[in-house]
VOGU-3710 file (C-alpha; in Angstrom, 3 decimals, decimal comma):
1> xxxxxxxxxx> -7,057/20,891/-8,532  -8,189/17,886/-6,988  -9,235/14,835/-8,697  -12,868/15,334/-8,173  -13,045/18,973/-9,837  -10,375/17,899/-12,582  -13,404/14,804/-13,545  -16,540/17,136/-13,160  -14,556/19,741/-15,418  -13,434/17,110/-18,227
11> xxxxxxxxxx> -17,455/16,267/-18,186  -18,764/19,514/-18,738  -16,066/21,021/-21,312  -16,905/17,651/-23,113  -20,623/18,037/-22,945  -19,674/21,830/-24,238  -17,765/21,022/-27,342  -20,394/18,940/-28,340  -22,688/21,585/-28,405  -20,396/24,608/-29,768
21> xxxxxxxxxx> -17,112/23,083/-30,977  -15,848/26,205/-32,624  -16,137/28,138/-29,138  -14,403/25,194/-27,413  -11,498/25,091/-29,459  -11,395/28,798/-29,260  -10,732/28,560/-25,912  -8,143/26,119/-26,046  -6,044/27,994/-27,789  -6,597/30,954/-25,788
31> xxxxxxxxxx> -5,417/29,023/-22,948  -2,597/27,579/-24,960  -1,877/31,224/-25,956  -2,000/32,304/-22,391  1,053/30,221/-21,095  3,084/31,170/-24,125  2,485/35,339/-22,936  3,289/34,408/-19,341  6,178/32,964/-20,255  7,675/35,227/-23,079
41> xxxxxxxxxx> 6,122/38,122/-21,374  8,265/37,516/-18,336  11,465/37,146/-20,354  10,845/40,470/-22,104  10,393/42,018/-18,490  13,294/40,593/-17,722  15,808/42,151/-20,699  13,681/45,214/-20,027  14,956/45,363/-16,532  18,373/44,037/-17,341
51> xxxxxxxxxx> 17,907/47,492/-19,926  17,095/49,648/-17,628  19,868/48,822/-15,053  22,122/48,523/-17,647  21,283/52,207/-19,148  21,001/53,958/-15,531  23,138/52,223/-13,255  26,983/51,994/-12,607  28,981/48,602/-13,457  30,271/47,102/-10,524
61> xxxxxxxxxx> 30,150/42,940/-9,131  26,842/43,992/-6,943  25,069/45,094/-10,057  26,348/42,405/-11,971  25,262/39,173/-9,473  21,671/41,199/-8,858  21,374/40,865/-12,826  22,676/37,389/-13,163  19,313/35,591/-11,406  16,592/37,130/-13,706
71> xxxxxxxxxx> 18,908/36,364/-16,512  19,589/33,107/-15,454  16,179/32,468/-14,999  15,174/33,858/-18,558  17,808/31,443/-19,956  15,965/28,567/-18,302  12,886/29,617/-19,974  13,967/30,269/-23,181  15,953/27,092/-23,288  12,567/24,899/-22,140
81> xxxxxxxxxx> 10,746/26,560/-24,990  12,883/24,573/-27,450  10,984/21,066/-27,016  13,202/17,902/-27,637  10,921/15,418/-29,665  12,474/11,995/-30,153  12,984/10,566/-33,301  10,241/7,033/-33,544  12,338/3,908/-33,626  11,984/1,132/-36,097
91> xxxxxxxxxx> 13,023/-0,721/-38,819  12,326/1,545/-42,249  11,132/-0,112/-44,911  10,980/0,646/-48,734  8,216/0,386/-51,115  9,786/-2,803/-52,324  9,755/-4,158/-48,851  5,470/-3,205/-48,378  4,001/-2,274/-51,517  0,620/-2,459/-50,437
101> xxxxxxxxxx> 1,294/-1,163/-47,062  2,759/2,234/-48,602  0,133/2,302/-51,500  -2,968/1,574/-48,496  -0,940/4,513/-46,598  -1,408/6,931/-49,555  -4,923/6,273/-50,659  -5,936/7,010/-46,883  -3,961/9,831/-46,797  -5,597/11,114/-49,637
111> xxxxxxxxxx> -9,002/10,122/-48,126  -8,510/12,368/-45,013  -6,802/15,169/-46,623  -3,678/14,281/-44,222  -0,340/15,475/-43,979  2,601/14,123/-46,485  3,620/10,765/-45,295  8,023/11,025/-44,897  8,784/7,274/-43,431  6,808/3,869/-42,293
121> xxxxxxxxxx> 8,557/2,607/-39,934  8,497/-1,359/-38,629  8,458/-1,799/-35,325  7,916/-5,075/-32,279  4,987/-3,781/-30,949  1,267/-4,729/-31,077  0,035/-0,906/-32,390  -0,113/1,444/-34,518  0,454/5,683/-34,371  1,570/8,066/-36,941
131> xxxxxxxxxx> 3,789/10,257/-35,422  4,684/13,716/-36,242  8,679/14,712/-35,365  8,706/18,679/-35,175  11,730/19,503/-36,855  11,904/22,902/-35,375  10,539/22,027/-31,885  7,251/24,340/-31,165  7,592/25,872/-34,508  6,676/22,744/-36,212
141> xxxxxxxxxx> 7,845/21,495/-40,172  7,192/17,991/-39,332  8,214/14,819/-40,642  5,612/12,121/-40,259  6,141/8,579/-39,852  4,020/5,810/-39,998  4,459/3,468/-37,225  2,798/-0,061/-37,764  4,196/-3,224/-35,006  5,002/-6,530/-36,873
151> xxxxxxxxxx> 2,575/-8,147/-33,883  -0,238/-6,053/-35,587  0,019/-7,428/-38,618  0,121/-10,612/-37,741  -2,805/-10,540/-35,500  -5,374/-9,223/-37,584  -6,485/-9,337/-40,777  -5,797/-7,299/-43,798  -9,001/-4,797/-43,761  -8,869/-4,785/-39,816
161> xxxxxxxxxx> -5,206/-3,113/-40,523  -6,773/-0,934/-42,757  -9,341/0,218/-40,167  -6,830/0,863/-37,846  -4,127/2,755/-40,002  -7,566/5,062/-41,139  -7,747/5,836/-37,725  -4,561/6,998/-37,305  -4,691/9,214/-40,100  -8,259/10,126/-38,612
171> xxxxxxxxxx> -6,110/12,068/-35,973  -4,407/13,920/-38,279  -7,015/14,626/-41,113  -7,634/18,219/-42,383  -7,000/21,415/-40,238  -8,357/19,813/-37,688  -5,334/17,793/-36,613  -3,381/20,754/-37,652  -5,011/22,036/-34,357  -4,790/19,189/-32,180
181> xxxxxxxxxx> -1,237/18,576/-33,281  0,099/21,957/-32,143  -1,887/21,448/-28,985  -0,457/18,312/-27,808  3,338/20,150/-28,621  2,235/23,022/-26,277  1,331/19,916/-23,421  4,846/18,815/-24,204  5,993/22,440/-24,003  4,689/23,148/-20,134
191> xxxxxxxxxx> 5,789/19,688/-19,009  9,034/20,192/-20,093  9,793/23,711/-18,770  7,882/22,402/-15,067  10,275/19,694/-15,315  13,695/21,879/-16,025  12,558/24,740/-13,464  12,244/21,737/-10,352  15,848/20,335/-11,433  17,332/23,655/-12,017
201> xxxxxxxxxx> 16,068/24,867/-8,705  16,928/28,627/-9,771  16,416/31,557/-7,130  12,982/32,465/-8,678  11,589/29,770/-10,092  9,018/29,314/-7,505  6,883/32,263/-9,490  6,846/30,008/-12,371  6,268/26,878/-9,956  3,391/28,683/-8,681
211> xxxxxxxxxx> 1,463/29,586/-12,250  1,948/26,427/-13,086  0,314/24,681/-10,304  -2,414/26,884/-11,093  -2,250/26,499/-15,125  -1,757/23,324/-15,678  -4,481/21,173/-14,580  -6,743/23,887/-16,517  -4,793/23,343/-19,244  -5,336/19,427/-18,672
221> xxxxxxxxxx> -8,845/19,363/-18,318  -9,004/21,470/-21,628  -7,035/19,793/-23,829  -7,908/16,416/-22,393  -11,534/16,700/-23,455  -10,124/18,028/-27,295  -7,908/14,709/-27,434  -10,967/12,301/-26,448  -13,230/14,218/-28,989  -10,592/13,956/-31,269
231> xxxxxxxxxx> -10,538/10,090/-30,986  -14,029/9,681/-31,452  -13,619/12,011/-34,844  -10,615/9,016/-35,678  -13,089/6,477/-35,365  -15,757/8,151/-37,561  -12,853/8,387/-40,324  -12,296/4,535/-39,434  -16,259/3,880/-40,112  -16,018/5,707/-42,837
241> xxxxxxxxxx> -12,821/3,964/-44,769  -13,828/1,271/-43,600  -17,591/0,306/-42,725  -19,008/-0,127/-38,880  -18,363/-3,905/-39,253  -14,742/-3,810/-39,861  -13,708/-1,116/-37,317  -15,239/-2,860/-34,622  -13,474/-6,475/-35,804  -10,541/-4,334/-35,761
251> xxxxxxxxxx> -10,715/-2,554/-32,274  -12,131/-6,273/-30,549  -10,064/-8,520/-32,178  -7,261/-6,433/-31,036  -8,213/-5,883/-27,535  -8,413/-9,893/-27,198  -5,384/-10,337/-28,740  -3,838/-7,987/-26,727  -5,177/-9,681/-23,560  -3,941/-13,338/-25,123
261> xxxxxxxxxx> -0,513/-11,980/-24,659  -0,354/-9,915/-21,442  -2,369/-12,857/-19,590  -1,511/-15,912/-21,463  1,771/-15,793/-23,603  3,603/-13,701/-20,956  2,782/-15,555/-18,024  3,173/-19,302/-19,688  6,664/-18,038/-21,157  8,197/-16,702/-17,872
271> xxxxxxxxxx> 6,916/-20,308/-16,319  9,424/-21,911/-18,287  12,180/-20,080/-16,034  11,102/-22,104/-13,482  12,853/-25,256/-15,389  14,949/-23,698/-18,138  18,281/-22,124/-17,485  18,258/-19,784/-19,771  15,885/-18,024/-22,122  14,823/-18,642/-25,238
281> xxxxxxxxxx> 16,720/-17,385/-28,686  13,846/-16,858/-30,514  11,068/-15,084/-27,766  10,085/-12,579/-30,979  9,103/-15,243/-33,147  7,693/-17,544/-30,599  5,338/-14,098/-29,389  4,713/-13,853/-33,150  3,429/-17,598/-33,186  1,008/-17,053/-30,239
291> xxxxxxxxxx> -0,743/-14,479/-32,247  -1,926/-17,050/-34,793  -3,370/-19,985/-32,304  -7,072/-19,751/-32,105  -8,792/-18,158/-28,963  -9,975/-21,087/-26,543  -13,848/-20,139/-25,826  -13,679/-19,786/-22,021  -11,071/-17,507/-22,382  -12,702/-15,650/-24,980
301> xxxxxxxxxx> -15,787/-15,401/-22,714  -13,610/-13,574/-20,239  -11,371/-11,406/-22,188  -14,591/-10,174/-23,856  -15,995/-9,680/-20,610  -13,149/-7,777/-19,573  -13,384/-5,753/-22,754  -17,090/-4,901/-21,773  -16,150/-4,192/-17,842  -14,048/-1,396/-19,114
311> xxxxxxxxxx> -15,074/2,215/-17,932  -13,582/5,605/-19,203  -10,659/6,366/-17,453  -9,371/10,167/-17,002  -5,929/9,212/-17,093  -6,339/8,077/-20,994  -7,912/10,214/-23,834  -9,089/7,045/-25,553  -12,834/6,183/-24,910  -14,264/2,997/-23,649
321> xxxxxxxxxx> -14,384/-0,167/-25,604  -17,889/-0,027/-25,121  -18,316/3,686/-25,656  -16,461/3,480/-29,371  -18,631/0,360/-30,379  -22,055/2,695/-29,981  -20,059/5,704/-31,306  -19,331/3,100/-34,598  -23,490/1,858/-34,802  -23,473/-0,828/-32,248
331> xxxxxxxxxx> -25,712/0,794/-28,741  -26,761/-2,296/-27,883  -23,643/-4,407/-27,154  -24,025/-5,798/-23,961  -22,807/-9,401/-23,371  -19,825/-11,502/-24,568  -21,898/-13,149/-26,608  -22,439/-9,807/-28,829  -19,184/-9,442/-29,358  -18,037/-13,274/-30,586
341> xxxxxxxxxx> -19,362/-12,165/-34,622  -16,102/-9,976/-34,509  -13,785/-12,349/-33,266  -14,325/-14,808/-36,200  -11,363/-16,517/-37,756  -9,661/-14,969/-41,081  -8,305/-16,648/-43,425  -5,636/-13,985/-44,463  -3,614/-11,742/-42,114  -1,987/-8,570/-42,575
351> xxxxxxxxxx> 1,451/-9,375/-42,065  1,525/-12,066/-45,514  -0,642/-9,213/-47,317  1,113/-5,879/-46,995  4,627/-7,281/-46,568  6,704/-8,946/-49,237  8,531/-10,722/-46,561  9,771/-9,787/-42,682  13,204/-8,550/-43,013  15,222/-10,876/-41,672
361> xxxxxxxxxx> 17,741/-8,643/-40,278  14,756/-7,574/-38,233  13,763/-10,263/-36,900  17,580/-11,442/-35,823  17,328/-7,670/-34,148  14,655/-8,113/-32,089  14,936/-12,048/-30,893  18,082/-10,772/-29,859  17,138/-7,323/-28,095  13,997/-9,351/-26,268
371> xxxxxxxxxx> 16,412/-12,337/-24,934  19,191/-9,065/-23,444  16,189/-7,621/-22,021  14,928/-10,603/-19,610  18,158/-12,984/-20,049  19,005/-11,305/-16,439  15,795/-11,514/-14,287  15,442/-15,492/-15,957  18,835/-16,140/-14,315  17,723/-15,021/-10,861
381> xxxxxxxxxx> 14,075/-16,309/-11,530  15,999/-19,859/-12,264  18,080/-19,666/-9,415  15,493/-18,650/-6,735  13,732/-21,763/-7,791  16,380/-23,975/-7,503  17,177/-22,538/-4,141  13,714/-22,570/-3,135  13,472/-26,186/-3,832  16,034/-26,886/-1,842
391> xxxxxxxxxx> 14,853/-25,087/1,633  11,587/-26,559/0,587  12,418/-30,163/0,714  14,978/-29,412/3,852  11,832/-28,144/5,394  9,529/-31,386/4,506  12,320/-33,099/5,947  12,162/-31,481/9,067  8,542/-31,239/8,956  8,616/-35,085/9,757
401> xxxxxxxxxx> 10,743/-35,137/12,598  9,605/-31,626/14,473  6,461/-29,392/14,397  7,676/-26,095/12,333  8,397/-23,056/14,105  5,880/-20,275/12,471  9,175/-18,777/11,365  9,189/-22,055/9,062  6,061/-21,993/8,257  6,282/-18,651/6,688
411> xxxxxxxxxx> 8,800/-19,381/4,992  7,836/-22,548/3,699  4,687/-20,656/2,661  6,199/-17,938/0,995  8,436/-20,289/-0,962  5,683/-22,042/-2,284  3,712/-19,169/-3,532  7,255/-17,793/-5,232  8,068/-21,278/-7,096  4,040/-22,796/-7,259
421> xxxxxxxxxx> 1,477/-19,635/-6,740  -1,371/-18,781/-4,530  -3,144/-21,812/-4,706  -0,372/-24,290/-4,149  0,536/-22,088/-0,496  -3,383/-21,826/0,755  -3,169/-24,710/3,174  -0,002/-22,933/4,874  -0,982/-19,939/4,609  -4,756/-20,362/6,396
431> xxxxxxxxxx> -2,697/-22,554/8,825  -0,258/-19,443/9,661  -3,538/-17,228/9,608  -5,295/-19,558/12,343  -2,073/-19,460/14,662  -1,505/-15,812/14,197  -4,645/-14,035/13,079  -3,021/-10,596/12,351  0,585/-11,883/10,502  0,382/-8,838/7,733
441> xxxxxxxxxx> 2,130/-11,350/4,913  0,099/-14,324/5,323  -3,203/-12,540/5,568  -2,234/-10,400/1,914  -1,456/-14,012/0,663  -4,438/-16,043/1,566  -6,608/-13,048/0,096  -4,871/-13,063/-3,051  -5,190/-16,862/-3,635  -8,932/-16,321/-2,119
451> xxxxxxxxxx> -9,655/-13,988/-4,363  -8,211/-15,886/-7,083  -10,389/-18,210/-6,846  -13,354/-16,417/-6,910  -13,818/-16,390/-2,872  -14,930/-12,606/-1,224  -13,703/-14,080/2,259  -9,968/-12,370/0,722  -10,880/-8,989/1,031  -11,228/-9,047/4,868
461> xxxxxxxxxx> -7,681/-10,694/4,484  -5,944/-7,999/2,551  -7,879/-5,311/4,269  -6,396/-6,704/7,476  -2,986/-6,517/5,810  -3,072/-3,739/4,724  -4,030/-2,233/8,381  -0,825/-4,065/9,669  1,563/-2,928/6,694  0,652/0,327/5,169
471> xxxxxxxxxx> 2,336/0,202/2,018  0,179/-3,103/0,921  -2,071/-0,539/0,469  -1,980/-0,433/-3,292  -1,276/-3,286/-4,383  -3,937/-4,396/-2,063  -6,628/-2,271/-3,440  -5,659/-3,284/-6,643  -7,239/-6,091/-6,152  -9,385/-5,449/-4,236
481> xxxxxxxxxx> -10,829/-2,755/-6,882  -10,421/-5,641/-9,993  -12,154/-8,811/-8,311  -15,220/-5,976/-7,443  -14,988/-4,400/-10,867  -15,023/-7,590/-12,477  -18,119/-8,289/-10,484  -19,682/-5,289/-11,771  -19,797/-3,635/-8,575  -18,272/-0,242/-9,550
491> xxxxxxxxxx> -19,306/1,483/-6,339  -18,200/-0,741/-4,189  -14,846/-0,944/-6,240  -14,381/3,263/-6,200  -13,759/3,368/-2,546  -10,209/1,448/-3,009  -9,905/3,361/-6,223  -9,937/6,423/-4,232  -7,930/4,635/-0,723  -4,930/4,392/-3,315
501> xxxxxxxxxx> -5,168/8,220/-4,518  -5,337/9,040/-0,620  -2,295/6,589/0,092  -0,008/8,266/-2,267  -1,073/11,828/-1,593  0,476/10,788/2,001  3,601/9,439/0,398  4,414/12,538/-1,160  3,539/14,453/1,900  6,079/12,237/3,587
511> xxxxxxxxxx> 8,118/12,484/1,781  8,195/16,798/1,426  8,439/16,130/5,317  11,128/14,275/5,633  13,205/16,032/2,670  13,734/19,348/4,549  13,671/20,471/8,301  13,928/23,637/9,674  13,406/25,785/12,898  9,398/24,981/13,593
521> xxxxxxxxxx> 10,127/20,991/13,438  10,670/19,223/16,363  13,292/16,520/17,244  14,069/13,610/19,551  16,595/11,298/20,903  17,625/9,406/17,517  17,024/5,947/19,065  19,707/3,965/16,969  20,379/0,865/18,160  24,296/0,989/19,745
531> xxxxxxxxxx> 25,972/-1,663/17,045  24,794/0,594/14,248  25,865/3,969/15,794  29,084/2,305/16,605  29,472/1,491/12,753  28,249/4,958/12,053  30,667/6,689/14,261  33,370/4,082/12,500  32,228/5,957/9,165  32,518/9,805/9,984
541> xxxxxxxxxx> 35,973/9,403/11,218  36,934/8,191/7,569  35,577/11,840/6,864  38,557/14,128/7,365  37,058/17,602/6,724  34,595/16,756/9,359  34,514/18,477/12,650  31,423/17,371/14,688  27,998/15,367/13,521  24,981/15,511/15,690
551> xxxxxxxxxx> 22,183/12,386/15,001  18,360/13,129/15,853  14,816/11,505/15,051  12,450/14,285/13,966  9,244/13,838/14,560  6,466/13,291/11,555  3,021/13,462/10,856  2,948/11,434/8,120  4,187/7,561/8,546  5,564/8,341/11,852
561> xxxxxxxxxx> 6,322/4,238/12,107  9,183/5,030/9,642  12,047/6,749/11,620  13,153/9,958/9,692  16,898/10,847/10,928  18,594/14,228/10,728  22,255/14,252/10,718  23,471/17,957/11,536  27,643/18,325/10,646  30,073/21,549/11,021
571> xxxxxxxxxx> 33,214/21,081/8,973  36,900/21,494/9,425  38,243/25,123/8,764  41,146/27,011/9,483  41,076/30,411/11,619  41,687/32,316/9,328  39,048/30,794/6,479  35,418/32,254/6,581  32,668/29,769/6,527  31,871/28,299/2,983
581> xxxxxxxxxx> 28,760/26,928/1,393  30,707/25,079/-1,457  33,240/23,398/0,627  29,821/22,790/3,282  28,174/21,305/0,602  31,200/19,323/-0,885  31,230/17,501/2,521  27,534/17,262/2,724  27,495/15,432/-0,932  30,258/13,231/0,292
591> xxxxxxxxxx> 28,653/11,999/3,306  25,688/11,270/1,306  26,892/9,354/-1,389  29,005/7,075/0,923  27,667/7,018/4,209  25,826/3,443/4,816  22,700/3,576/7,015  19,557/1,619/7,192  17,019/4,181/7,200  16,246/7,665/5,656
601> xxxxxxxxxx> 18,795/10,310/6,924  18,461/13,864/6,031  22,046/15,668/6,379  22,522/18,912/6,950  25,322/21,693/7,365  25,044/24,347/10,672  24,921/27,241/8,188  23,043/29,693/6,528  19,250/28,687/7,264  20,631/25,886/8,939
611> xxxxxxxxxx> 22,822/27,763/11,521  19,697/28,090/14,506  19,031/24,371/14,216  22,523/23,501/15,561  21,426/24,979/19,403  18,311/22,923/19,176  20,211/19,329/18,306  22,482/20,170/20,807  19,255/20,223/23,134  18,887/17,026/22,408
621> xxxxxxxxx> 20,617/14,575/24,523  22,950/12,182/22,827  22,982/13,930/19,813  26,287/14,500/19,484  28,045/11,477/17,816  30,949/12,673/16,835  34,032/15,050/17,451  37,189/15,488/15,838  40,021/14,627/17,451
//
């Protein structure tokens, strides 16, 4: 299902449950039910056959090796029906530890009619979820947890906590989120038994390939629209907990705060690499500390914006910023301006309120897991810019004596924008532009730091780069797509939207071409350069069980600038030893794992549905690259 039809069909089954939700969700579980008697259904055919032989038939290794694949492919089934749901992580706390947190969590529950509350858990993150661990996989007895981030707390205020923890309970309210519940375990179900049929790779498996390729995105598209409906039914429990007012503080304030971090905190705290050796021992708190500094207006004004530029995306259930606001009683928020009433300061915040105090032990925990978890990228970070500093001032030396190569310039440029940014490189990099007008890095840079500052001239820049260098393509139309939707220029912004959904479609087709060849494909002289087949002849003879290797370029359709090699090998064997695929692919495996080669090569053994391609190599001339002794 492409893209297109997947959208239009998320539209109208939403538009439909609107209108006749008991019908809707009466098709979603038919649907759900549907996979379920494929699947089972298939398995009983299966032991029915398996019977059948069994009862009929004579024992003997022909009837037993026939019976082995369906079995073995049952197995796989079965084994894919038992879902694997982890266990949330976090720091458990006690009633002592939250009072009011646990008694807030059992008035709401209480409120929506939800499910027994088993655990609240403490975590580092800015959010919120309750999540449901199916003891028994598919067949449910959950335990529930409540999950609430530390960051959370401390970012908003007591009653904005409380409108968000109602609307996770929202989810799960009544027999409703019964429903939805069991639903999302039968997504988890079909991803996980698509997922163990590719790696298992059994004889057979393309049947189930096959109905799923057909099934799922149906089942998407369905149970997509329930899970966006069912948010919007989370906010209305919010609303009603909580009043209009306070849910929209809640989901606002914690939009901007979110944005505070990921485009201010983040950013200003990896700067410090730059000069500091190593990181911080205390990143948790010092995150925790950001969350209480007041909002400077101008940013405000444009994370608010942001929060209003915001469309409904397909790829998330949850509705637009905008969308939820006029869902809670607010249709005519329109400007940044509308939104600065629920930004206003509080006087209390959630983490002093519902916690007696933030385990320590917690705290130690996570200031130490966040300075493991970047301690190695700050050491390279500090290191490139000490090393960049010192090419840079070698090349302002020489910059005085000597014009600079445009080697030099590059890479005086590309220093810069590593240890400075965009806006510290633009003089190089429109000087490398003006000397050569098509240089693919140079053109993607001075766009960037064009479009940075506000200037349109970038986008003929990165379009230009990405002509030259096809995988700028995304990153390209990121931005591309965010300086236009930031604009409000949506249409405009869609086409590179839609350029990066084409670009990767051809990456996997690529790649499926360059992952298998057979018979129909045609092949070339490889085109190696000599000191690198002489280092790759140097490697085979370290190979002893191989007997010859043939080297060609197949030809592609899809990136054909990107060589795609084909090795083709026969392996040593005695006269009196038959041809075998496990000591073929043994060899194969080997030569894989430690064969060095800069470029993608595709090896293959001149057997089984191999065997014709070993006349056509050997058509090729120079193929041949190597021969036993």
């Amino acid at each position: 299902m492409e893209e297109k039809e997947f959208v239009a069909l998320v539209d109208e089954l939403e538009g439909y449950a609107r209108q006749n939700p008991g019908a809707y969700k009466l098709r979603v579980a038919l649907l759900a039910a549907l996979g379920y008697v494929f699947l089972i259904g298939s398995v009983i055919i299966v032991l029915l056959l398996a019977g059948v032989v069994v009862y009929f038939g004579r024992f003997n290794w022909l009837i037993i090796k026939i019976l082995l694949i369906p079995l073995g492919l049952a197995l796989i089934v079965v084994r894919s029906l038992w879902v694997k749901f982890p266990v949330p992580e976090g720091h458990e706390l006690r009633y002592d530890d939250a009072p009011r947190l646990f008694d807030l969590a059992k008035s709401t529950r209480e409120a929506t009619n939800g499910p027994t509350l088993h655990k609240i858990l403490l975590t580092d993150e800015f959010n919120a979820a309750i999540v449901q661990h199916p003891r028994l996989g598919v067949f449910g007895w959950h335990e529930n947890y409540l999950v609430v981030g530390l960051p959370l707390l401390r970012g908003l205020s007591p009653d904005e906590v409380q409108a968000v923890i109602s609307h996770e309970f929202g989810h799960l309210s009544g027999r409703h989120g019964v429903f939805s519940a069991w639903i999302y375990r039968v997504r988890q179900t079909w991803d996980q038994v698509l997922e163990r049929m590719r790696k298992e790779d059994h004889f057979g498996s393309g049947i189930y390939e096959r109905f799923f390729n057909w099934y799922a995105p149906y089942f998407a598209a369905y149970s997509f629209a329930l899970a966006r409906a069912k948010e919007y039914e989370a906010d209305r429990t919010s609303v009603q907990l909580c009043g209009k007012e306070t849910a929209a503080r809640a989901l606002v304030k914690a939009n901007v705060r979110s944005k505070a971090l990921s485009e201010e905190f983040w950013p200003a705290f990896f700067d410090r690499a730059n000069t500091e050796a190593e990181p911080p021992k205390q990143t948790f708190d010092e995150m925790l500390a950001a969350l209480r500094q007041p909002i400077a207006p101008d940013k405000a004004n444009m994370w608010l914006s942001q929060v209003l530029s915001e469309k409904r995306s397909y790829d998330d259930a949850h509705p637009a910023p905008v969308d939820r606001l006029k869902a809670f009683g607010y249709p005519d928020i329109g400007t940044p301006e509308d939104l600065k009433p629920f930004l206003r300061t509080d006087d209390h915040y959630g983490d002093e309120y519902f916690l007696q105090s933030v385990p320590a032990e917690f705290l130690a925990s996570k200031n130490r897991a966040w300075t493991e978890g970047v301690v190695e990228t700050w050491r390279e970070r500090y290191k490139f810019v000490v090393e960049a500093d010192k090419t840079l001032a070698a090349l302002e030396e020489k910059a005085k004596t000597e014009e600079l190569s445009l080697e030099d310039r590059w890479e005086r440029a590309r220093l810069l924008l590593g240890t400075k940014g965009p806006a510290a490189a633009l003089p190089l990099l429109q000087e490398i532009v003006a000397v050569e007008p098509e240089h693919p890095g140079a053109n993607y840079n001075l766009g960037e730091a064009l479009l940075e500052q506000g200037d349109e001239a970038g986008i003929r820049h990165i379009e230009l780069a990405m002509e030259k260098e096809v995988h700028a393509i995304p990153a390209g139309c990121e931005l591309i797509y965010n300086y236009l939707s930031s604009r409000k220029r949506e249409e405009e912004a869609e086409r590179y939207r839609r350029c990066v959904i084409d670009y990767y479609k051809e990456v996997e087709m690529a790649q499926a071409e360059r992952n298998d060849v057979s018979i129909n494909d045609s092949f070339k002289y490889h085109e190696v350069a000599p000191e690198l087949l002489h280092d790759l002849r140097e490697q085979l003879k370290t190979f002893p069980n191989l007997a010859t290797a043939h080297l060609v370029q197949k030809v592609l359709h899809h990136f054909p600038q990107e060589p795609s090699y084909v090795l083709g090998i026969t392996s040593k064997r005695p006269w009196y030893r038959s041809q075998s695929n496990e000591r073929d692919g043994r060899l194969v495996n080997e030569l894989g794992e430690q064969l060095k080669f800069p470029g993608f090569i595709l090896i293959i053994p001149f057997e089984q549905n191999y065997k014709p391609l070993r006349k056509v190599f050997e058509r090729v001339q120079g193929s041949e690259i190597y021969r036993a002794a």
